[in-house]
C-alpha angles and dihedrals in degrees: 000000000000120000100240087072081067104087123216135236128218088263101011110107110208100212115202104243095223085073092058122081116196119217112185139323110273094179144017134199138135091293098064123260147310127234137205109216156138130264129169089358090304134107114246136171109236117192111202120215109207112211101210086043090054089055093248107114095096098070146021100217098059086041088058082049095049091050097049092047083050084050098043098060095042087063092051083058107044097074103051112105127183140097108263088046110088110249106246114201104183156274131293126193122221129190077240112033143342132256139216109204116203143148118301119237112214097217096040116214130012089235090044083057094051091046095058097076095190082070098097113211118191106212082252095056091057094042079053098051091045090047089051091044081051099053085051105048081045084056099050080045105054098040109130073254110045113213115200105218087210086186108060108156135131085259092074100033107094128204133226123194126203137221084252091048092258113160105216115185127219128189113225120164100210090134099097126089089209099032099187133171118220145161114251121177097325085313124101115215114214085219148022096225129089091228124233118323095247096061088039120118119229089236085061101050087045101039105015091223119119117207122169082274090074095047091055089051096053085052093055088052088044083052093056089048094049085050100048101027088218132117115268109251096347091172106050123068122243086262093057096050103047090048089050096039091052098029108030108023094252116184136155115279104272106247112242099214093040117127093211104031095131084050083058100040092043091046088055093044103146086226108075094207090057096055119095128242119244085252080075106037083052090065093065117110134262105189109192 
């Protein structure tokens, strides 16, 4: 299917897909894969949308919806320009799938980053990716729109390194198998779906509504991980986590050597109201 079905949106560039060469899969899920690859002589990250992995084989209809939610977030993120949001290029539309074309990181994920354990990182290299992680989702806070991310987690922070061995963080949102973009009381969502269970506030499993509150939760979740370099409940199933988190307060074990251990307990507060903004979080120091 020829590039020129795909419609485009005011900032959304549709990219022929004959100018795109995939290299290899990066990354798997129940979307489909992403690909590292090259595009105008640059290299790009494209995550593939498989139709038939996305349940939508068996009508058109739903395909053309499924489309239109795809495109739809990739519009919403088009626009968004600043250095800790992930750069997104454009779509691309397959006989087979869709794609959603955007920077490469060089490290690939934040958790990919924390599971490779000959990665050193100083106490002062992960504050300053948190506090980096922190400036971007108050960006995507304090626009004249504000968009709630609703899927903050180390698996879609990327991570950048630089020819000095800098880690720059940058926030992407390429989790969810129906990625949509929606208005949702004055706020826009950067995606459809409630995120994994870890990251998920216990207002959202309970109510199924995101605010900037829940964003901050899932940060303070994304803080423990950055100080333990472990995997949140790793011992517990979605269900179990979901039931404890909304019925009995369950939160990871607080770290005892941990800097910024009150910024993580008081962004997972179970009351919303008591957590703190990112122009807050924002505030917190980085020595060199």
């Amino acid at each position: 299917m020829e590039s020129r079905h795909l419609k485009s949106d005011q900032n959304l560039s549709v990219v022929n897909p004959s100018e795109i060469v995939l290299l290899k899969i990066i990354g798997e899920g129940s979307f489909g894969r992403v690909w590292s690859g090259m595009w105008r002589s640059s290299p790009v990250a494209v995550k593939e949308f498989v139709f038939a992995q996305a349940a939508v084989a068996g009508g058109s209809l739903q395909r053309t919806e499924l489309i239109e939610e795809i495109v739809g977030e990739a519009a919403l993120m088009s626009f968004l320009r600043h250095p800790r949001i992930l750069h997104l290029y454009g779509c691309s539309l397959t006989a087979n799938a869709i794609w959603i074309v955007s920077e490469l990181c060089s490290r690939g994920s934040l958790r990919q980053v924390l599971d490779d354990r000959s990665q050193q990182l100083t106490p002062v290299q992960r504050l300053r990716i948190a506090v980096d992680v922190a400036e971007g989702m108050l960006y995507l806070h304090t626009r004249d729109q504000p968009i709630i991310h609703r899927d903050l987690k180390s698996h879609n922070v990327f991570i950048q390194e630089t020819a000095t061995g800098e880690l720059l963080p940058k926030i992407g949102d390429w989790g969810s198998a129906r990625a949509v973009a929606l208005h949702t009381g004055g706020m826009r969502t950067m995606t459809h779906g409630v995120g994994t269970a870890c990251w998920l506030a216990p207002e959202v499993i309970r109510h199924a509504k995101g605010s900037w509150q829940s964003d901050v939760y899932a940060f303070g979740i994304l803080l423990w991980e950055l100080a333990t370099r472990e995997e949140v409940h790793s011992n517990l199933s979605a269900a179990q986590i979901i039931a404890r988190v909304a019925n009995d307060g369950l939160r990871p074990q607080v770290p005892r050597a941990c800097p910024w251990r009150d910024v993580m307990v008081s962004c997972w507060h179970e009351d919303p109201e008591a957590r703190p903004p990112f122009s807050e979080v924002t505030q917190v120091e980085v020595s060199s």
